[in-house]
N, C-alpha and C positions, 0 to 999 in steps of 0.2 A: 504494500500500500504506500501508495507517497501523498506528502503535505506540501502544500509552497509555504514558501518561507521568500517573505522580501527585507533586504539587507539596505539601510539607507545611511551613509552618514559613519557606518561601522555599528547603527544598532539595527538589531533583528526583529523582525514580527513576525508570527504567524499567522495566516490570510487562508481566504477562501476564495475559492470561484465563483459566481453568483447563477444558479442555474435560472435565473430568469434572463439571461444574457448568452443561450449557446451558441450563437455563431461566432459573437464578439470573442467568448472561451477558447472556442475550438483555433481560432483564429491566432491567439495571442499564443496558447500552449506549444500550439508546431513554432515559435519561434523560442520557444525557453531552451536552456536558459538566454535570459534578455537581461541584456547592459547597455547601462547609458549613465547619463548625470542628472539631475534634477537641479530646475533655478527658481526663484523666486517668480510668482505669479505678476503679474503687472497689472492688467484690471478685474479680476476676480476674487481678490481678498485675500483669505487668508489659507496661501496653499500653492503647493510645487508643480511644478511640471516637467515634462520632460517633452520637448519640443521635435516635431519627427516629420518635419518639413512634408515632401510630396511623398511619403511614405502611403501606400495603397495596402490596405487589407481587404479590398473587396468588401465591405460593412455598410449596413447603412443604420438606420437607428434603432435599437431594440433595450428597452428598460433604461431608457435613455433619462436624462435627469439634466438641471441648470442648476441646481443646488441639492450638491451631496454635500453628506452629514462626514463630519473628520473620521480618519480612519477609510473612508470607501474613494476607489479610485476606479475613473471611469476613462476612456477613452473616445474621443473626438477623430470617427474618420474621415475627418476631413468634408471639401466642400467651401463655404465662405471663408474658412484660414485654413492655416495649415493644421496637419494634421499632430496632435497631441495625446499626453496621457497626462494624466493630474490626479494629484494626491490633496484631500484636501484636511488642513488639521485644525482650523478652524470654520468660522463661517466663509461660504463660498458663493457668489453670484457668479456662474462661468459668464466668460463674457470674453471678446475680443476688442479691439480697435473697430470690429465693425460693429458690433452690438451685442446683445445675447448669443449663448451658444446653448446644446444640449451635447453631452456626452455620455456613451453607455455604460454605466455601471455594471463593471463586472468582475469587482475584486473588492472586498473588505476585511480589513487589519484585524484579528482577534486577539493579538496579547500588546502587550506593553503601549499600548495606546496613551496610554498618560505622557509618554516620550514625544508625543507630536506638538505639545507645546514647544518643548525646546527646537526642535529637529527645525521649524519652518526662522521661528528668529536666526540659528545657525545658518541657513541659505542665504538667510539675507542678507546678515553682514560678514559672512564669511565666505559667502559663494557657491557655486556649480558646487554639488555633490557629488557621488558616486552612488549607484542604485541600482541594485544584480535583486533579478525576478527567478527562483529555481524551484522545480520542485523535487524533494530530498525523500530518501525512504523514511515512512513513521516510524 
């Protein structure tokens, strides 16, 4: 049996897949493990992203959302911006330079969630994170 585990910063959570999101899942899973960096949000408050320019997953919206709850991270396939993944640890209005977004929810944090206070102030005045999506044996 495997669990994902998302590594942000150098701290750990363990997460879940959202089965009300299975294509957006099946989609992200064939690319785990996935690396990248996470930066500070610019109009949607309080919460990271990880920026994935013309990146194509073939998605369009399912359990989609404009304000996830901290801890749930959704994915924006693109369309009016580019394409994204957002973690969000506070309050979140997704949002771009051009207006509102929705993005599918389909990953939520289950342990050390109290960590996301610190984690998003750390992006901000410390910068580009580091942020490995894997899933490990239970």
């Amino acid at each position: 049996m495997k669990k994902l585990k998302v590594t942000i910063a150098g701290i750990e959570f363990d997460a879940r897949f959202e089965d009300a999101a299975p294509k957006t899942v099946a989609a992200f899973r064939a690319k785990l493990p996935f690396k990248g960096q996470v930066v500070h949000v610019r109009w949607s408050g309080e919460g990271v992203w990880i920026p994935l320019g013309e990146t194509d997953f073939g998605l369009g919206y399912e359990n989609h959302t404009s304000y996830p709850a901290p801890g749930q991270i959704i994915l924006y396939p693109g369309g009016i911006s580019e394409t994204e993944i957002l973690l969000a640890y506070g309050g979140v209005h997704f949002a771009s330079k051009l207006g509102q977004l929705a993005g599918n929810h389909f990953i939520t944090l289950t342990s050390n969630t109290d960590k996301l206070a610190d984690l998003g102030p750390k992006v901000l005045y410390e910068g580009a994170q580091d942020i490995l999506f894997e899933e490990i044996d239970a």
